[in-house]
DSSP file (Angstrom, degrees, kcal/mol; ACC not computed):
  #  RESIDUE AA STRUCTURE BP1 BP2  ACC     N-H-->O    O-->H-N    N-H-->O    O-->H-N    TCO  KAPPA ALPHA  PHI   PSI    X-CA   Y-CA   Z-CA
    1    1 A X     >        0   0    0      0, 0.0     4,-0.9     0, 0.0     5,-0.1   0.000 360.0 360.0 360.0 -16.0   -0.3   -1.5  -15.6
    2    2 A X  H  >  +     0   0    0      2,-0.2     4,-2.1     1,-0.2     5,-0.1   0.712 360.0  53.3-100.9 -17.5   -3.8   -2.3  -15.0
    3    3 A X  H  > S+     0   0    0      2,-0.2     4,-2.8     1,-0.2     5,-0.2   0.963 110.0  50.4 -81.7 -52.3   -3.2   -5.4  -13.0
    4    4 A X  H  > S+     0   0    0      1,-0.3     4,-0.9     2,-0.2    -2,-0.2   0.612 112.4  49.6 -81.5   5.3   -0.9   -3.2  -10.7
    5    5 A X  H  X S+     0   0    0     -4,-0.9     4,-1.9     2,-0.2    -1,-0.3   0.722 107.7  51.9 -52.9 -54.2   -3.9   -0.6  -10.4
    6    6 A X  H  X S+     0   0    0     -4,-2.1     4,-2.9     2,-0.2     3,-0.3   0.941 109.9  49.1 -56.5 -49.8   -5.9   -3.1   -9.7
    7    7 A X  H  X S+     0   0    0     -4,-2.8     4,-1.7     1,-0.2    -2,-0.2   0.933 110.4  48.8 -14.9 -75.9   -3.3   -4.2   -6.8
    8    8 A X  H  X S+     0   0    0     -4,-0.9     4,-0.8     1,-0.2     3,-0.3   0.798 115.6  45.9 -74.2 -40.7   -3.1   -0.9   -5.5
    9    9 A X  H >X S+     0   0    0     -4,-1.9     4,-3.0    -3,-0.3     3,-0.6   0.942 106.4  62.1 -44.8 -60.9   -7.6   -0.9   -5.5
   10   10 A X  H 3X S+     0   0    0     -4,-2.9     4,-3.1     1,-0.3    -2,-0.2   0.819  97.6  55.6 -41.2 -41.5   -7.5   -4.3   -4.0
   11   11 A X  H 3X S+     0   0    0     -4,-1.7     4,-4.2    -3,-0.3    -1,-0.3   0.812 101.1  54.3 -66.3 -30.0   -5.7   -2.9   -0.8
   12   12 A X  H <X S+     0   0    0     -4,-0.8     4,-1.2    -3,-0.6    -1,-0.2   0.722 110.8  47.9 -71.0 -29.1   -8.3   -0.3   -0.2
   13   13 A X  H  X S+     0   0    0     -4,-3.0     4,-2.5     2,-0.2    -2,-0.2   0.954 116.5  43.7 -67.1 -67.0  -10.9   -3.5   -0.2
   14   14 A X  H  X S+     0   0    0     -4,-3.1     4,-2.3     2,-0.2     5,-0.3   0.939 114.6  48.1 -30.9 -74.1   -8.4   -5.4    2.2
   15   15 A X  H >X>S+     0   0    0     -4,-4.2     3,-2.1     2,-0.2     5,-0.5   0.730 125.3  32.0 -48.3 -75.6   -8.0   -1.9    4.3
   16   16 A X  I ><>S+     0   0    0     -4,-1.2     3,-4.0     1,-0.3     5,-0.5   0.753 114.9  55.3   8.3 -93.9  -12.5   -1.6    4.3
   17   17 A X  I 3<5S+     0   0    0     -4,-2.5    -1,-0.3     1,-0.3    -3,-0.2   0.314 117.8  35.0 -45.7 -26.1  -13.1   -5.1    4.4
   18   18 A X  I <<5S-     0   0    0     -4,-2.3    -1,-0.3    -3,-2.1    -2,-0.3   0.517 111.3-117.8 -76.4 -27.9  -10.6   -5.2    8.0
   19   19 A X  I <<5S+     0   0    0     -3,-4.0    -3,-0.2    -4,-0.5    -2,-0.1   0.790  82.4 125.7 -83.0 106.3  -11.7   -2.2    8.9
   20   20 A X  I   <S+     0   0    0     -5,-0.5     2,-0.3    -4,-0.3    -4,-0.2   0.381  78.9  39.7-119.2 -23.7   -8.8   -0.2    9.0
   21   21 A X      < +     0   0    0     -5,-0.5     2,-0.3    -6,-0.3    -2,-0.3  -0.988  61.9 179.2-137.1 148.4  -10.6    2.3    6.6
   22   22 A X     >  -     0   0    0     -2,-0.3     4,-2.4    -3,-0.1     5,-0.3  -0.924  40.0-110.0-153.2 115.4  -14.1    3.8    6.2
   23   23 A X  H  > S+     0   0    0     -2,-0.3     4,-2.0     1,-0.2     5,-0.3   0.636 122.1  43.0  19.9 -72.0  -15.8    6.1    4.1
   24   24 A X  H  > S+     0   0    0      2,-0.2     4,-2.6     1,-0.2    -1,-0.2   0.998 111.7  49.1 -86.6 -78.8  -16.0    8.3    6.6
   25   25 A X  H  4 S+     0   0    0      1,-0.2     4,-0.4     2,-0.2    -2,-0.2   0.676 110.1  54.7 -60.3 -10.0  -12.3    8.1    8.2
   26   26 A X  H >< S+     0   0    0     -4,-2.4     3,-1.3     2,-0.1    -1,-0.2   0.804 112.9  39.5 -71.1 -78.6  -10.8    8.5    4.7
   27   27 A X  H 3< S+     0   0    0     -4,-2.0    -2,-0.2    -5,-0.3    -3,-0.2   0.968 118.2  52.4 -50.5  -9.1  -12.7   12.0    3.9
   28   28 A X  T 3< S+     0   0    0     -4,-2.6     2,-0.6    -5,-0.3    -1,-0.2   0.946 105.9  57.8 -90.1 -26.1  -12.1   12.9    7.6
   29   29 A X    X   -     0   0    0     -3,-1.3     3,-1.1    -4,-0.4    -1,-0.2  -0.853  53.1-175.5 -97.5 104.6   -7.7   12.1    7.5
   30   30 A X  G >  S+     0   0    0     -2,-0.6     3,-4.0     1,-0.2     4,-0.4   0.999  86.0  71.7 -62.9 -71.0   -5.8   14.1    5.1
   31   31 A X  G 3  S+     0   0    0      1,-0.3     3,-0.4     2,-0.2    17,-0.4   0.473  91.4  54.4   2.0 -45.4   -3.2   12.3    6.1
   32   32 A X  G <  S+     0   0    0     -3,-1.1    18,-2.1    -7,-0.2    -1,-0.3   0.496  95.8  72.9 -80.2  -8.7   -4.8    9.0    4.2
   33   33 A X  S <  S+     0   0    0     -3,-4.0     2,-0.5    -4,-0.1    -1,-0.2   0.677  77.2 107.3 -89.3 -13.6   -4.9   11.2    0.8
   34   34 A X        -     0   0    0     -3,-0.4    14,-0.2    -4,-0.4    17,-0.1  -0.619  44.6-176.4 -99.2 134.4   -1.3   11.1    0.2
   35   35 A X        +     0   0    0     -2,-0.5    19,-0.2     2,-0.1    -1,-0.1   0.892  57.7 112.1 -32.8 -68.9    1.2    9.0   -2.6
   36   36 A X        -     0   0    0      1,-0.1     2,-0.5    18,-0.0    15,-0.1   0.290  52.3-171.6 -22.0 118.3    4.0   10.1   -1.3
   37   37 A X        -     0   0    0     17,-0.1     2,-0.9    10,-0.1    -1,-0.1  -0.961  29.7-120.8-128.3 139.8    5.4    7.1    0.1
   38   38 A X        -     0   0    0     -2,-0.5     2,-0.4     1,-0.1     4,-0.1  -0.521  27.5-118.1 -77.3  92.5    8.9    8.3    2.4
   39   39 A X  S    S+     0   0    0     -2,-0.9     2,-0.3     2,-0.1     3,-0.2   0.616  91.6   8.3   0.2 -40.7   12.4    6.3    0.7
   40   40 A X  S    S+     0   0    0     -2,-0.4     3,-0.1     1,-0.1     0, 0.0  -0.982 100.2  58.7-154.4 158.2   12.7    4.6    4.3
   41   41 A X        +     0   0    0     -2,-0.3     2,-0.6     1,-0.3    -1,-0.1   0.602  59.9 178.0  95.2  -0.9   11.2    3.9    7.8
   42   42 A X        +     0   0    0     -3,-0.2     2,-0.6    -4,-0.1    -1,-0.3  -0.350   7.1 174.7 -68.9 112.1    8.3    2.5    6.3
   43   43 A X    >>  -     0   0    0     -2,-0.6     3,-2.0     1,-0.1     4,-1.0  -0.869  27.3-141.6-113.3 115.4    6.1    1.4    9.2
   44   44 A X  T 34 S+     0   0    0     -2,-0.6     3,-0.2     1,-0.3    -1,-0.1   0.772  97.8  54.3 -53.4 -28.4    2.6    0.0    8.0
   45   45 A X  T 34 S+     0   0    0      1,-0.2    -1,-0.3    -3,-0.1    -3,-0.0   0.804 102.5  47.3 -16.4 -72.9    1.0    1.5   10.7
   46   46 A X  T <4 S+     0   0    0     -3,-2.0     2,-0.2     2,-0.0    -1,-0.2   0.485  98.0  98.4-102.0 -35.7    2.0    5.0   10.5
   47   47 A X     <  -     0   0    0     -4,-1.0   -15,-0.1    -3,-0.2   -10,-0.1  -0.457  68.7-129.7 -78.9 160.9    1.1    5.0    6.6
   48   48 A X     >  -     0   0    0    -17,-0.4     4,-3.6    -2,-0.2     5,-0.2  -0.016  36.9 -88.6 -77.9-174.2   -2.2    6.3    5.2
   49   49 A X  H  > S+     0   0    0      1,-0.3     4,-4.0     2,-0.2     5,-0.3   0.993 125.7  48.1 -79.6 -40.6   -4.2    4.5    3.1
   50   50 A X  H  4 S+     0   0    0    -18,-2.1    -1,-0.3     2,-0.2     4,-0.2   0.721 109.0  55.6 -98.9  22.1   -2.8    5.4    0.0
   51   51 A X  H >> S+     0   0    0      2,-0.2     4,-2.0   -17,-0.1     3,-1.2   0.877 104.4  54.1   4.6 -77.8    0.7    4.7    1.3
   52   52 A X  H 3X S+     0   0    0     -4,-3.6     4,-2.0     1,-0.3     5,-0.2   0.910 114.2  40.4 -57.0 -46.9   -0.3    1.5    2.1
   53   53 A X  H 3X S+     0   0    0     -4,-4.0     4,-0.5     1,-0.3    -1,-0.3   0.716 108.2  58.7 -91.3   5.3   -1.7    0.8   -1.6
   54   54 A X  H <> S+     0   0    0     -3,-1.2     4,-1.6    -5,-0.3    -1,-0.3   0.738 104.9  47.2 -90.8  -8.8    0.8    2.4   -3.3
   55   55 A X  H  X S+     0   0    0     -4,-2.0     4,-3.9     1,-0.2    -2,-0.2   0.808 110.1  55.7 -85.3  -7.8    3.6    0.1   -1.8
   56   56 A X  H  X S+     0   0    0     -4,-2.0     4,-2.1     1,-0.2    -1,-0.2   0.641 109.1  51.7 -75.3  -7.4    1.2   -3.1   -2.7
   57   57 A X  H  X>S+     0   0    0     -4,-0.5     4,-3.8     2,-0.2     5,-0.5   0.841 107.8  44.5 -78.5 -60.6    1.4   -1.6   -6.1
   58   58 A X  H  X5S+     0   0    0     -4,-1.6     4,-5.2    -5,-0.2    -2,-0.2   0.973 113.9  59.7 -41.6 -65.0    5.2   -1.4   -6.1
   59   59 A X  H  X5S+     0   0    0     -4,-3.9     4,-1.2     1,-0.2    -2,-0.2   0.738 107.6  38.5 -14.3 -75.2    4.9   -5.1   -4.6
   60   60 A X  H  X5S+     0   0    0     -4,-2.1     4,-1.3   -56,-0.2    -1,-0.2   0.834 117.2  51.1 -67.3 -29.9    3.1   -6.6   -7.3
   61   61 A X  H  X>S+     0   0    0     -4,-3.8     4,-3.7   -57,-0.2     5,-0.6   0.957 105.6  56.0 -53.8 -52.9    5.2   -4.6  -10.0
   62   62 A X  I >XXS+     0   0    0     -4,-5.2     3,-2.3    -5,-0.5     4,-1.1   0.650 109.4  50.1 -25.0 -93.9    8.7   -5.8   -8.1
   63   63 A X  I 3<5S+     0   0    0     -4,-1.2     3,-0.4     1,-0.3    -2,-0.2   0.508 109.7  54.5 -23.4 -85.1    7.2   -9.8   -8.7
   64   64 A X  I 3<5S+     0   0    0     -4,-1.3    -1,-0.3     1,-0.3    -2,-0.2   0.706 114.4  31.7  -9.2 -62.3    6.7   -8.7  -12.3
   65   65 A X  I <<5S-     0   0    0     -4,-3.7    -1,-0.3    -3,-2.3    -2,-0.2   0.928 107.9-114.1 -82.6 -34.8   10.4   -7.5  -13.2
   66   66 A X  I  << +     0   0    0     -4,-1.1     2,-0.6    -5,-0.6    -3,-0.2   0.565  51.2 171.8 115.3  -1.4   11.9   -9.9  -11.0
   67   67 A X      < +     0   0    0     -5,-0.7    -1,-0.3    -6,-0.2    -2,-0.1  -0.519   7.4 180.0 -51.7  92.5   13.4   -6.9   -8.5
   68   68 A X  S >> S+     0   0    0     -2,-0.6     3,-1.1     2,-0.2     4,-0.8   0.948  77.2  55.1 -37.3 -74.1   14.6   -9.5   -5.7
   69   69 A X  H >> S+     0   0    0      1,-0.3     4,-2.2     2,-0.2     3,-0.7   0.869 111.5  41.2  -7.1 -67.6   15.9   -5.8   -3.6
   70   70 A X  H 3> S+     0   0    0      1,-0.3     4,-0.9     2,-0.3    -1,-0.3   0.499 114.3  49.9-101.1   7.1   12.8   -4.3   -3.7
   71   71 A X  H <4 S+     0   0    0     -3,-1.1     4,-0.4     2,-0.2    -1,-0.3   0.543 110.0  48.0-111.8  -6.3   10.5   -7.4   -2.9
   72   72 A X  H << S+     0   0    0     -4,-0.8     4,-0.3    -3,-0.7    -2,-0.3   0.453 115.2  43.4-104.8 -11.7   12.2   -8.5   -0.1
   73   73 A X  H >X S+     0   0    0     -4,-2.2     3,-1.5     2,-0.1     4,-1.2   0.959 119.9  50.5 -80.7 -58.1   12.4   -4.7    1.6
   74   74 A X  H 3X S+     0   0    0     -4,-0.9     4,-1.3     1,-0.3     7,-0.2   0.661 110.6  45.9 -60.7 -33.6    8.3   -4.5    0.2
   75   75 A X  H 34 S+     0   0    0     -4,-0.4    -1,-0.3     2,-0.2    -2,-0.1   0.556 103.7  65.0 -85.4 -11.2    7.3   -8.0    1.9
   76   76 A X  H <4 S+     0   0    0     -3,-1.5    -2,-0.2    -4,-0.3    -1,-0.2   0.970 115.8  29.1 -62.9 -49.8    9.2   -6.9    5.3
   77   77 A X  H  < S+     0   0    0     -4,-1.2     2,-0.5     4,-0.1    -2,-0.2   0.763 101.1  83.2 -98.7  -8.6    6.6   -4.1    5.7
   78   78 A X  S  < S-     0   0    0     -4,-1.3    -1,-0.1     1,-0.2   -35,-0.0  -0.714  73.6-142.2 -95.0 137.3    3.7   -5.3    4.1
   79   79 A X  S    S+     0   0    0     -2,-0.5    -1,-0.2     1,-0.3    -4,-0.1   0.690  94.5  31.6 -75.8  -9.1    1.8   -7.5    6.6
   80   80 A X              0   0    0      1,-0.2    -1,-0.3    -3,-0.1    -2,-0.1   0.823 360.0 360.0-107.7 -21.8    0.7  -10.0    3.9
   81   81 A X              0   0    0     -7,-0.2    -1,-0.2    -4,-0.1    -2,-0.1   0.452 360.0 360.0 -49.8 360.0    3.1   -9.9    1.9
């Protein structure tokens, strides 16, 4: 659980570190404050930021269990994946 917390942190460095996110444009986009990640349609774009780390979260869980399913739909949208 901590590793895939860490995952889901790591993307928010990635998002910074690119700058796809900032300090400032996180408190200013509600939009970026939500879990809620939508069952399908996922276009990395269009999600906020935590969207974005909660599917790198899924991601590194998938790898874990062995979910084939859900790690080839998670590496379709995520651009490093």
């Amino acid at each position: 659980a901590a590793m895939a917390l860490l995952q889901h942190e790591l993307q928010h460095v990635l998002d910074y570190a690119t700058g796809r996110m900032s300090w400032l444009s996180y408190a200013l986009h509600p939009h970026d404050w939500s879990y809620s990640v939508p069952d399908a349609g996922w276009d990395w774009k269009k999600l906020g930021a935590e969207q974005r780390a909660v599917l790198a979260e899924r991601l590194w869980r998938a790898e874990r269990l062995g979910s084939t399913d859900e790690i080839a739909r998670l590496r379709a949208v995520l651009p490093w994946g």
